[in-house]
C-alpha positions as CSV (number, residue, x, y, z in Angstrom):
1,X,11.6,-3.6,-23.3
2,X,14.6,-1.9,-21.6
3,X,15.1,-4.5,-19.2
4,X,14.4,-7.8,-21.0
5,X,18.6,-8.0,-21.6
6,X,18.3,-9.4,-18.5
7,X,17.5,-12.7,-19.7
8,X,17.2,-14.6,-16.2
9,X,14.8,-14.3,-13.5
10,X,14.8,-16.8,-10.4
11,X,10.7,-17.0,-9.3
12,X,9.9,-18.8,-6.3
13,X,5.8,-19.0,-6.2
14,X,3.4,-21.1,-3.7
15,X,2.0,-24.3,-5.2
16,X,0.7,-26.6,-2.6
17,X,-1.6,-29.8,-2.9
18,X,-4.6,-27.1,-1.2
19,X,-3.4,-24.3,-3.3
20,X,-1.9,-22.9,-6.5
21,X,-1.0,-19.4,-6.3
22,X,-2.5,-17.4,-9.3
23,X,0.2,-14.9,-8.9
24,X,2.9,-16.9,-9.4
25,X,1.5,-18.2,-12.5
26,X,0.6,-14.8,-14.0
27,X,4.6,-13.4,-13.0
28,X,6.2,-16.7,-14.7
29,X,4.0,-15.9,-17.7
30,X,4.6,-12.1,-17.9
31,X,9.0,-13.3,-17.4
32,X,8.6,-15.4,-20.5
33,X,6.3,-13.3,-22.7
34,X,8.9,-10.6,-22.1
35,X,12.0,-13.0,-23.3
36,X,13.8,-13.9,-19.9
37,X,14.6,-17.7,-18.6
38,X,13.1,-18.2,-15.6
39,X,14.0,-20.5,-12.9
40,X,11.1,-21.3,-11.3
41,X,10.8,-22.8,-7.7
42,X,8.0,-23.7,-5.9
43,X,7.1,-23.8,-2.6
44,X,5.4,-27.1,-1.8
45,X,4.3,-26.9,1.7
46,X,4.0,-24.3,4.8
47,X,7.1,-24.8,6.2
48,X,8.9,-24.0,2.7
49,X,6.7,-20.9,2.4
50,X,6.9,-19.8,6.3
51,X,11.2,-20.5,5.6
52,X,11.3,-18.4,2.8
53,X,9.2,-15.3,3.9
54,X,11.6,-15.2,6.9
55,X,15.2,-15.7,5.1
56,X,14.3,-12.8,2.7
57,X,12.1,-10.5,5.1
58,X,8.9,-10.9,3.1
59,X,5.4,-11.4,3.6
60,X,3.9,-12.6,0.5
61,X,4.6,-14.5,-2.9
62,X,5.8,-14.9,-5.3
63,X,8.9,-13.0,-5.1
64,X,11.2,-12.7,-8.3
65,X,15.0,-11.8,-8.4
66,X,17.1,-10.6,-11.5
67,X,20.8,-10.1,-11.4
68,X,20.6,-11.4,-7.6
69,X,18.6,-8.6,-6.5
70,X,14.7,-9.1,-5.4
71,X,12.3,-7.2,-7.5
72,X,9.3,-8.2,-6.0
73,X,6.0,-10.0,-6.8
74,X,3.9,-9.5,-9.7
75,X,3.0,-5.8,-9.2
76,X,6.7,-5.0,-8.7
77,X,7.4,-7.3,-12.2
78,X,5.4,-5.2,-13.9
79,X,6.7,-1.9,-12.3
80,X,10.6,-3.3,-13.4
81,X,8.8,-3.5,-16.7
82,X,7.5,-0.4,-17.4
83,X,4.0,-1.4,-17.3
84,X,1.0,0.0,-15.9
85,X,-0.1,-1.4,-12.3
86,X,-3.7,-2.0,-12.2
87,X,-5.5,0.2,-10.1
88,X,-8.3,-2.0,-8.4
89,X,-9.9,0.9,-7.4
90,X,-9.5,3.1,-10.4
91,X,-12.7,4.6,-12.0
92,X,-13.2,2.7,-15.1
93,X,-16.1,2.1,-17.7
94,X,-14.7,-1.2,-18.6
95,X,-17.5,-3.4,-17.1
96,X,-20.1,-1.3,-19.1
97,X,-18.3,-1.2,-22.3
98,X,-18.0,-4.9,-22.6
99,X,-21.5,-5.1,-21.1
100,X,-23.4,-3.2,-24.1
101,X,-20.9,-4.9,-26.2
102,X,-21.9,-7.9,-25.7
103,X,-25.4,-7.6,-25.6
104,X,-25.0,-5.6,-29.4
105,X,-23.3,-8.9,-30.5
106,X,-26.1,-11.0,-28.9
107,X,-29.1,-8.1,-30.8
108,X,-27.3,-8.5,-33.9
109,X,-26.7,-12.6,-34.1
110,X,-30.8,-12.8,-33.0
111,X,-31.1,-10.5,-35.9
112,X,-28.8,-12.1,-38.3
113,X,-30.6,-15.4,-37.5
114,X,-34.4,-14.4,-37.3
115,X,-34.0,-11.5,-39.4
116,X,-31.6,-12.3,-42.5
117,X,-30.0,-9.1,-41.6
118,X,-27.9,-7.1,-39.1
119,X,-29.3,-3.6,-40.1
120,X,-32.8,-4.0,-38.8
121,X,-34.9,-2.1,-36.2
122,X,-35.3,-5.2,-34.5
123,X,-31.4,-5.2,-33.7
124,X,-31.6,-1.7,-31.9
125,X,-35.0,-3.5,-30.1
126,X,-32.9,-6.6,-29.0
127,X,-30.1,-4.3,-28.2
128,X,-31.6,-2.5,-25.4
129,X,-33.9,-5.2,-23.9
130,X,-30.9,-7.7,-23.6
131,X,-28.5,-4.6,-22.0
132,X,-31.6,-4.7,-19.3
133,X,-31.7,-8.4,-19.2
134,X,-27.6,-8.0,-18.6
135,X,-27.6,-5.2,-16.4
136,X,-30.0,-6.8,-13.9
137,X,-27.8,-9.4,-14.0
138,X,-25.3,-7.6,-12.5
139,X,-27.3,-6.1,-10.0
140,X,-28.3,-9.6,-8.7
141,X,-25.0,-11.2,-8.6
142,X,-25.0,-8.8,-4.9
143,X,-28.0,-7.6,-4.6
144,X,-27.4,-6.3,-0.7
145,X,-24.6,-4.5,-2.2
146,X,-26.2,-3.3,-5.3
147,X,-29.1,-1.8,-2.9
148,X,-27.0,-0.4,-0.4
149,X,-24.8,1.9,-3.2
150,X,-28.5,2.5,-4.9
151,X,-29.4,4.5,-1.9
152,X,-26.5,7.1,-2.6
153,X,-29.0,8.7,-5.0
154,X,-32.4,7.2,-5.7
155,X,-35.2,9.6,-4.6
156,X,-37.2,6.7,-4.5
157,X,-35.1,3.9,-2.7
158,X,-34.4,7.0,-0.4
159,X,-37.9,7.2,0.8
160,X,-38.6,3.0,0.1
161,X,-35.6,1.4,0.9
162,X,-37.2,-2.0,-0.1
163,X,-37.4,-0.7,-3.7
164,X,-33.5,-1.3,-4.2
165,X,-34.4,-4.7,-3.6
166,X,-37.3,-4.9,-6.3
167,X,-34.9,-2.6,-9.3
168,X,-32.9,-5.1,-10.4
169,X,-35.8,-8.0,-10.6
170,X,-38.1,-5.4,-12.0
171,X,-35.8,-4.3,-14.7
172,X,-35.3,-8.0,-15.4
173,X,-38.4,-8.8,-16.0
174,X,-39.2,-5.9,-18.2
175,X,-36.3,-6.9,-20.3
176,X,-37.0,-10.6,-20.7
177,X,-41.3,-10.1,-21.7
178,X,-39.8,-7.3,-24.3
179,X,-37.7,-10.1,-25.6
180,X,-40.5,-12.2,-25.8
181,X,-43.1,-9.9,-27.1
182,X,-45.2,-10.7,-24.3
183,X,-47.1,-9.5,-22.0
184,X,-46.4,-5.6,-23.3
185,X,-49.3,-4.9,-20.7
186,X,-46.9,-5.0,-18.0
187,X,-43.1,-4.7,-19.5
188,X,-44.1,-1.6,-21.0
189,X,-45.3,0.5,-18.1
190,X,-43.0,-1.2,-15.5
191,X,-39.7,-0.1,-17.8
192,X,-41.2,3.3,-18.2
193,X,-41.9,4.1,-14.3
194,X,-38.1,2.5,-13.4
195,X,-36.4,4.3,-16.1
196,X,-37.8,7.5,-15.4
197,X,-37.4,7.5,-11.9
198,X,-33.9,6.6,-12.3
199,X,-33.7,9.4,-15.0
200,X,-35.1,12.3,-12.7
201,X,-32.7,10.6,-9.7
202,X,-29.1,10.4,-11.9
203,X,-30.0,13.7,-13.4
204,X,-31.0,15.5,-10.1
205,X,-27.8,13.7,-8.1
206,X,-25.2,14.2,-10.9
207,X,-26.0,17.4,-12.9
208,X,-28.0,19.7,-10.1
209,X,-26.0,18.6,-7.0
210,X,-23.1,18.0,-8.1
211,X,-22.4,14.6,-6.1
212,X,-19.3,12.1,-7.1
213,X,-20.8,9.0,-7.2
214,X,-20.3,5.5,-8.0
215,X,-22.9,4.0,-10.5
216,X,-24.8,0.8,-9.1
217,X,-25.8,-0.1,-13.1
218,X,-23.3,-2.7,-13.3
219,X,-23.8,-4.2,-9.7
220,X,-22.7,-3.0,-6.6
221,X,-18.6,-3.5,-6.6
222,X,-19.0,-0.9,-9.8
223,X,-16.2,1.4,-10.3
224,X,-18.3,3.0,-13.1
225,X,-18.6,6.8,-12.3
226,X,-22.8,7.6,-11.6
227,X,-23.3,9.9,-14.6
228,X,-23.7,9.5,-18.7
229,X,-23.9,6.1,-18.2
230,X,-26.5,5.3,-15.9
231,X,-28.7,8.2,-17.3
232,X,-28.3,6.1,-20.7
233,X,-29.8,3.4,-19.1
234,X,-32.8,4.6,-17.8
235,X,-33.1,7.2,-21.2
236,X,-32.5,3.8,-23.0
237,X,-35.5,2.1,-20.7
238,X,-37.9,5.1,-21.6
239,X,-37.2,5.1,-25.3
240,X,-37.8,1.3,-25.5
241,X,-41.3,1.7,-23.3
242,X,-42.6,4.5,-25.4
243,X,-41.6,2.6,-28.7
244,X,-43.6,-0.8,-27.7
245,X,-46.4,1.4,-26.6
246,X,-46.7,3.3,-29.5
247,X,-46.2,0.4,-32.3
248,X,-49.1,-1.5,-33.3
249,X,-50.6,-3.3,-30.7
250,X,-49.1,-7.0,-30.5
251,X,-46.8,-6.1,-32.3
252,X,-43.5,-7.7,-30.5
253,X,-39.6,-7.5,-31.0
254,X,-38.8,-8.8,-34.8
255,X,-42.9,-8.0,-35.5
């Protein structure tokens, strides 16, 4: 890195009895993973912390100084660096990504271990009744805010508002009794009716008028952009409804 010459940095970071600053931790790591010595002080109580802010005209920590001149705290570390700042409210796919990666890891070790085999039909099964399973998940970590960004765009929660409440249980369920192979009676039709009401909303909000949204899939702090990836979702729920329904009757996942 251009400016890891500098081998010394002086940190001085918060770490009282009632609290550790994760900031200060995450600076002194990024210093030394980028070769400099670093000095580190901390500030023990509020009287150190309330001294410090007001002899350097600053109002947060940790604060970090190279060659005597203050370079900031860990955003303005990383910008000395080179590095990218995170964006907290960048659009990302991130969340969904490791989302449907995990739950392809969990379809394939079920598969692996029930199966003898990762190439089985029963993978691609597990695959998209665990991604429901996860992705109500996320929904119900905040479901208030999970309804409230639902409302941007679906026709039904529009004209129920109580069904952005219901989604995320609903989808849940669906996902779990298609795990189990049970009770196809009422997974089958339930994933069907959500996925294709999501479908028609997505489809009608993103591609006819047009709207930026923010996709509630992943819960309702998403970043995720409403398009591709929540039409997958409910596309993904109506493929997995109409397969069930049309194999043999009984017939579960792994059957």
């Amino acid at each position: 890195m251009p400016h890891s010459a500098r081998r010394h940095a002086t940190l001085y970071r918060m770490e009282t009895a009632e609290h550790i600053c994760p900031y200060g931790l995450k600076t002194r790591d990024l210093l030394h993973r980028e070769g400099f010595k670093v000095e580190d002080h901390t500030l023990t109580s509020r009287d150190q912390i309330e001294a410090f802010k007001a002899r350097h005209h600053v109002e947060t920590t940790p604060q970090v100084f190279i060659d005597d001149k203050r370079i900031g705290g860990y955003e303005g570390v990383l910008r000395f660096l080179g590095k990218k700042v995170p964006d907290k409210d960048a659009v990302t796919y991130g969340p969904v990504i490791a989302l449907f990666a995990m739950a392809a890891a969990m379809a394939l070790a079920v598969s692996w271990s029930t199966q003898g085999s990762l190439a089985t039909v029963a993978a691609a099964e597990w695959f998209i009744a665990l991604s429901m399973c996860l992705l109500a998940l996320q929904k119900l970590k905040d479901i208030e805010s999970f309804a409230t960004m639902f409302l941007n765009y679906d026709l039904l929660a529009q004209r129920w508002v109580r069904y952005g409440y219901v989604y995320p249980f609903a989808e849940g369920l669906a996902g779990v009794l298609m795990v189990a192979g049970a009770l196809m009676w009422l997974s089958i039709p339930l994933a069907l009716f959500i996925g294709t009401v999501g479908a028609v909303s997505v489809f009608k909000a993103v591609y006819v008028d047009r709207r930026e949204l923010t996709c509630a899939c992943v819960g309702g702090d998403s970043k995720v952009p409403l398009g591709f990836v929540s039409l997958t979702e409910n596309v993904m729920m109506i493929a997995m409804a109409l397969w069930m329904l049309f194999k043999p009757m009984g017939m579960g996942i792994g059957s």
